[in-house]
C-alpha positions as CSV (number, residue, x, y, z in Angstrom):
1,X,0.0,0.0,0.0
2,X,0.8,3.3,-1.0
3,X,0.9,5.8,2.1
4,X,0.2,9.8,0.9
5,X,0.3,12.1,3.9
6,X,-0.3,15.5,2.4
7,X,-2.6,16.3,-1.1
8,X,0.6,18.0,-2.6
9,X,2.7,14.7,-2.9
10,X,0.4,13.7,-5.4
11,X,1.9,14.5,-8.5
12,X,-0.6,12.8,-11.0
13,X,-4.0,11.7,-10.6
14,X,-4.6,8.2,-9.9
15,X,-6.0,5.7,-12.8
16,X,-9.5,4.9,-12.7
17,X,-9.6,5.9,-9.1
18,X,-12.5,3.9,-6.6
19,X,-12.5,6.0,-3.4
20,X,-13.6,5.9,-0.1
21,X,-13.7,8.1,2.8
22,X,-14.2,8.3,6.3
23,X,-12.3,8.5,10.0
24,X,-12.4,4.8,10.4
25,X,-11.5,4.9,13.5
26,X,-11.4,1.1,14.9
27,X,-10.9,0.0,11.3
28,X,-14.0,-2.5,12.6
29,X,-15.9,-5.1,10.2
30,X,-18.0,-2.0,9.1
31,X,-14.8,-0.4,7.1
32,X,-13.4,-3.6,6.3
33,X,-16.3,-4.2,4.2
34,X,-16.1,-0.9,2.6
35,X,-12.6,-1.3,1.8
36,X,-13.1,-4.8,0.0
37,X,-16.4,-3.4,-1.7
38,X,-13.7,-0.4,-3.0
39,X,-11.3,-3.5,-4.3
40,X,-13.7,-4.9,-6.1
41,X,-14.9,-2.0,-8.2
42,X,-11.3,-1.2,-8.6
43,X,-10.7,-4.4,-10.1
44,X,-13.7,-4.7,-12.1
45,X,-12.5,-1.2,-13.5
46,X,-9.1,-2.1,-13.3
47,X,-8.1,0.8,-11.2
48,X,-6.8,2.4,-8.7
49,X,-8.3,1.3,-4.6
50,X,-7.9,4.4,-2.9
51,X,-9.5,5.0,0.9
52,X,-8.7,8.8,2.2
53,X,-8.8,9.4,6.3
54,X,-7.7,12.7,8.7
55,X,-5.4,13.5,10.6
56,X,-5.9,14.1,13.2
57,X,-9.8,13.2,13.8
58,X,-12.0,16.4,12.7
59,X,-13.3,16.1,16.2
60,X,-10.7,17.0,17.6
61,X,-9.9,19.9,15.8
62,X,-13.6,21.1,15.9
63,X,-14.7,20.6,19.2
64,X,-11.7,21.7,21.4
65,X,-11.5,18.9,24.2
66,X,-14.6,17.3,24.0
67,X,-13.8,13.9,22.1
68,X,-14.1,10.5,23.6
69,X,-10.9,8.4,23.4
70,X,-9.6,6.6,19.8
71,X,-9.9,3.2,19.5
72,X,-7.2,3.3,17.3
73,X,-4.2,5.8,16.9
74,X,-2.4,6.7,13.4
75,X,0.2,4.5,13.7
76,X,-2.2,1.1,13.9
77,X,-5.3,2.6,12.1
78,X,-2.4,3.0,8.8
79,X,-1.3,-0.8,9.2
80,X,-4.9,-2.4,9.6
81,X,-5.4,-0.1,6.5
82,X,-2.8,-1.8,4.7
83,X,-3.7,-5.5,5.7
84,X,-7.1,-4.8,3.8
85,X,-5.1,-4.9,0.3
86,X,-6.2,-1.2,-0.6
87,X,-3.3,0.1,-3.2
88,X,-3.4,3.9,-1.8
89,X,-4.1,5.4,1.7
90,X,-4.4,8.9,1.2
91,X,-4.0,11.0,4.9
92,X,-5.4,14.9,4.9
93,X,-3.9,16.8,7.3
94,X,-7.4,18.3,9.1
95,X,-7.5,21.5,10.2
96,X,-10.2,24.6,10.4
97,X,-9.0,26.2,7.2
98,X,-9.6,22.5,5.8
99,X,-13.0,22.2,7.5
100,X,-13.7,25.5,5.5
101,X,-13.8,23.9,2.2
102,X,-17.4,23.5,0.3
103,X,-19.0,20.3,-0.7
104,X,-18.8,20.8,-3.9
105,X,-14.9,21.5,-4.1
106,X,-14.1,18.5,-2.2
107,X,-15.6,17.0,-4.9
108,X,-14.6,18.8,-8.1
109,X,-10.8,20.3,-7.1
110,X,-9.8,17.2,-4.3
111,X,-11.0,13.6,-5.0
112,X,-12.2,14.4,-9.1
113,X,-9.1,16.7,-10.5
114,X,-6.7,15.9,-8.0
115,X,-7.0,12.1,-7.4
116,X,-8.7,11.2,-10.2
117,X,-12.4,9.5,-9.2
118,X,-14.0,7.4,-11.5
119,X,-16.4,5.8,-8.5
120,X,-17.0,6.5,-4.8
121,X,-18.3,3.7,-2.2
122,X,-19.9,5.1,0.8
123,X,-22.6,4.3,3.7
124,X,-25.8,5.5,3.6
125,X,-25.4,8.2,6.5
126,X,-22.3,10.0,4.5
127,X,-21.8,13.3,5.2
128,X,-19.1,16.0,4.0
129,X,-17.5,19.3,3.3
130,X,-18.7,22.3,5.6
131,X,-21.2,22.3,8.1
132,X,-21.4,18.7,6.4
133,X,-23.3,20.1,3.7
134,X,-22.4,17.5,0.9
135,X,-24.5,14.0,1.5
136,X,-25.4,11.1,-0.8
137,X,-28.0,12.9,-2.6
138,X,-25.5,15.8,-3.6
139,X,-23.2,12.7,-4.7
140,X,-25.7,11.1,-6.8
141,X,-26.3,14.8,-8.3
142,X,-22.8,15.7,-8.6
143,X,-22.0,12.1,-10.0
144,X,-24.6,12.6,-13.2
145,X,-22.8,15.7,-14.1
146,X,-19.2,15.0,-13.9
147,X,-19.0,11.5,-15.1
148,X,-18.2,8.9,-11.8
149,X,-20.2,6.4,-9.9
150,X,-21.6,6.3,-6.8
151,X,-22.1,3.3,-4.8
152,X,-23.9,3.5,-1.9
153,X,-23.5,0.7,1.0
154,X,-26.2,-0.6,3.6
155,X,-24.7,-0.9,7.7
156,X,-23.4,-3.9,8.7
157,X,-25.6,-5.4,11.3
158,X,-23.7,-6.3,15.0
159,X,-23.2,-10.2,14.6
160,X,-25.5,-12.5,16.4
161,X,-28.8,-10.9,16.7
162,X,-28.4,-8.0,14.1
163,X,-30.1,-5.7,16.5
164,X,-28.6,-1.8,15.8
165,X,-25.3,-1.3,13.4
166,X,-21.3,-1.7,13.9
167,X,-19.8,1.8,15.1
168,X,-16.7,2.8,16.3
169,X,-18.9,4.4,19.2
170,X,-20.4,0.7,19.9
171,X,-17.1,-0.5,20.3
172,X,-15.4,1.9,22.7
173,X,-18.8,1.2,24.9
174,X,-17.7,-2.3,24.9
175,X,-14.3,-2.0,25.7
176,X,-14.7,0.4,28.7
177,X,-17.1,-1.9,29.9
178,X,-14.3,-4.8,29.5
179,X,-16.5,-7.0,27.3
180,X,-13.9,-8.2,25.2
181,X,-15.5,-11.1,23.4
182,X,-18.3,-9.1,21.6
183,X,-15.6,-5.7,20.9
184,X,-13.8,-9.1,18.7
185,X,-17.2,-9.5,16.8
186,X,-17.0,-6.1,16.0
187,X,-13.7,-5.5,15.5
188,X,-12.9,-8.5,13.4
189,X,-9.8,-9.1,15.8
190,X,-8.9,-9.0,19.5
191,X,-8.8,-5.0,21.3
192,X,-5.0,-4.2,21.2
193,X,-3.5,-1.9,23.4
194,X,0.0,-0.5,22.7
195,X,2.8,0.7,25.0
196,X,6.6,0.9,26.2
197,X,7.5,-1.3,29.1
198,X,8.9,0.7,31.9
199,X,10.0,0.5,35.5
200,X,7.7,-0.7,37.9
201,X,7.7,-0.8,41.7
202,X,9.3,-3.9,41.9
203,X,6.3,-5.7,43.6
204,X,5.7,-8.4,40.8
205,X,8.3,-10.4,41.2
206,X,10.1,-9.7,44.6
207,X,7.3,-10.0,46.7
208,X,4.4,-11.9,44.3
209,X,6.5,-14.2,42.6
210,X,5.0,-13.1,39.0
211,X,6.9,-10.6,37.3
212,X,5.1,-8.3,35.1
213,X,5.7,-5.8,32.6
214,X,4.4,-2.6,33.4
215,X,3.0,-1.0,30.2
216,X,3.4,3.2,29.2
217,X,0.3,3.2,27.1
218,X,0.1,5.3,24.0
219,X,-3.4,4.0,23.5
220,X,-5.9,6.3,24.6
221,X,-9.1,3.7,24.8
222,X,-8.2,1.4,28.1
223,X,-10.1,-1.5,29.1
224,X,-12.6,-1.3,32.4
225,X,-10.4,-2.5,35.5
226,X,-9.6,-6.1,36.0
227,X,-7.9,-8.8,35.1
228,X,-7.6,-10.6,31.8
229,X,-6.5,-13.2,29.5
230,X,-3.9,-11.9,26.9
231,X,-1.8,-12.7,24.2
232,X,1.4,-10.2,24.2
233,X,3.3,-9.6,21.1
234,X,6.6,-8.4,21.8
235,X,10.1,-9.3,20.7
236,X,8.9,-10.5,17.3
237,X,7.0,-12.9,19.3
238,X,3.9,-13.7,20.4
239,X,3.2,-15.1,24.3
240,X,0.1,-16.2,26.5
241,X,-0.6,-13.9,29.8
242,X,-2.5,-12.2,32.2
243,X,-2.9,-8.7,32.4
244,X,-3.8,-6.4,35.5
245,X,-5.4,-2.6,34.9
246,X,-5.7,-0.8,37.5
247,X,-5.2,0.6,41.0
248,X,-3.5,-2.2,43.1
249,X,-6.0,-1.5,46.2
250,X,-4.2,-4.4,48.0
251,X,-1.3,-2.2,48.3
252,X,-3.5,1.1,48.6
253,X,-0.8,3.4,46.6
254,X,-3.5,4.4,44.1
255,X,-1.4,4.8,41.2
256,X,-3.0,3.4,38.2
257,X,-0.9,0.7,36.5
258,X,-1.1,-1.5,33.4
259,X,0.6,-4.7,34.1
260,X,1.3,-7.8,32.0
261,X,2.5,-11.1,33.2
262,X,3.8,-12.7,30.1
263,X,3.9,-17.0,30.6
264,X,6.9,-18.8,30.6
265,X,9.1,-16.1,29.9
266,X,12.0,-15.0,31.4
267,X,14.6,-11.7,31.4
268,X,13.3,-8.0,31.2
269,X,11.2,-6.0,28.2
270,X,12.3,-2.3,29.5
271,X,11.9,0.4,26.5
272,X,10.7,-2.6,24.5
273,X,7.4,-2.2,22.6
274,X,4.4,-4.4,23.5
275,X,1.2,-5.0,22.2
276,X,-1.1,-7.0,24.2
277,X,-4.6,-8.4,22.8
278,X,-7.6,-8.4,25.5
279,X,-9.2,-12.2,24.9
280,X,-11.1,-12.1,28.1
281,X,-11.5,-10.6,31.0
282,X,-11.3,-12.5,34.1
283,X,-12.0,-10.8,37.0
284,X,-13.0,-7.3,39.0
285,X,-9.6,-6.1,40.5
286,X,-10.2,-6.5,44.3
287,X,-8.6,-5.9,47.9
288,X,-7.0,-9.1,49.1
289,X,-6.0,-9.6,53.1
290,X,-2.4,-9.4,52.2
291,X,0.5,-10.5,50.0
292,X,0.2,-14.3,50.3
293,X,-3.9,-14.0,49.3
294,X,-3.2,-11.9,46.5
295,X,-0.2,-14.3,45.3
296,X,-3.0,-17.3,45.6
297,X,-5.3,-15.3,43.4
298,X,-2.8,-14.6,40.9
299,X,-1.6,-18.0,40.6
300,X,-5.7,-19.1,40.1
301,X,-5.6,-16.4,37.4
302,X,-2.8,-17.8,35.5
303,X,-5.0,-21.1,35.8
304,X,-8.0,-20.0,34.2
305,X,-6.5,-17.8,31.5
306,X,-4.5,-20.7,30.1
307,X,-7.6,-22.7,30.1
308,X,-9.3,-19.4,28.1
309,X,-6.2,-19.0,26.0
310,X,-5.6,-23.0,25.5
């Protein structure tokens, strides 16, 4: 895949171009099927798949600091991007002079002269330019008069019992509320959260007998508290373990940690990049009588997440 972060780097348009936009934020089921719907037409064109995102989120650059946390940052939002097989991932720099643009010369000077649209693929609730003036009926409009197709895509219903549609706002509602099994449904993949390992308090191993590696997140959508089942990726790797988030209230510091306890490894992870996948969560995070009832728990949890992760 072809990464573009700024309009200008295009130096030609792009044949026979089938674009899609949108924040996709999650890159959940809902986009994937946008993306391979955007293949297709490519191919049956033979052109050019092309999906255009922001950066950063409009939201964020419209409504000050009142946004709810990403599911995804730039960084893994690009390379779930890329695993969909689209040729070209165009990233627009969004800002308020941006957001000032019309409808109609998004249309006509951006994604027709500039990147070369022969066909757009969209949902059915698209909305764009200023104020969000543009929509699918101005598409549809616009399409008849300068020559490109528009294909307009139902929801995709939440697995199982189909009741309301996949959104990036369903989702993060999930994963705060640390139900990780139906966030996968959604997703298409497990909830990954990405960090550095740094210095703990040196409590995991000394005095539990389970060291962990204590995670600097640079994810901004954490789990609820608990405990869960994990895989960890790390070292070109990928491991079984348990992970902690929270507040330790056995110890009653009140410092809020991430920990993972990766099995059946040994040596240390600091300034190593980790991504740990949320399989299952286990447990509420809870005040035990003391060290010794705490390491018993911990030891049960290790139990039950292999059994989970087997």
């Amino acid at each position: 895949m072809d990464l573009i972060d700024n309009l200008e780097k295009i130096q030609r348009p792009y044949p026979k171009a089938v674009v899609t936009i949108g924040n996709f934020d999650g890159v959940h089921i809902g986009h994937q099927a946008l993306f391979h719907l955007v293949i297709a037409k490519a191919e049956v064109l033979r052109g050019t798949s092309v999906a255009i995102t922001f950066e950063p989120h409009p939201v964020r650059v419209l409504n000050g600091n009142s946004f709810p946390p990403l599911i995804t940052l730039y960084e893994q939002k690009v390379d779930l991007i890329g695993r969909s097989g689209i040729d070209v991932l165009i990233v627009i720099p969004f800002t308020r002079r941006f957001a000032e643009i019309s409808a109609t010369d998004f249309i006509v000077n951006i994604l027709l002269e500039r990147i070369g649209m022969k066909a757009i693929v969209v949902g059915k609730d698209y909305a764009f330019g200023k104020n969000r003036e543009g929509n699918v009926e101005m598409l549809y409009r616009l399409g008849d008069r300068f020559g490109f197709e528009v294909v307009v895509t139902d929801w995709i219903t939440i697995p199982v019992n189909g009741i309301g549609r996949v959104s990036s706002t369903k989702i993060r509602e999930l994963v705060l509320d640390g139900q990780m099994e139906e966030a996968r449904k959604l997703l298409g993949r497990y909830y990954q959260i990405r960090g550095t390992v740094v210095k703990g308090r040196n409590r995991g191993g000394k005095l539990l007998g389970f060291p962990t590696a204590n995670i600097h997140l640079v994810d901004e959508l954490c789990p609820r508290t608990g405990v869960y089942a994990v895989t960890v990726e790390c070292l070109g790797k990928q491991f079984l373990g348990v992970a902690n988030i929270g507040y330790s209230p056995t110890f009653d510091d009140c410092l809020f940690t991430v920990e993972v306890h990766i099995l059946n490894f040994s040596g240390h992870l600091y300034d190593e990049k980790i991504r740990v996948n949320f399989v299952k969560r286990i447990r509420d995070e809870i005040r035990f009588s003391g060290i010794q009832e705490l390491s018993d728990q911990i030891r049960k949890d290790i139990q039950n997440a292999r059994g989970i992760l087997a």
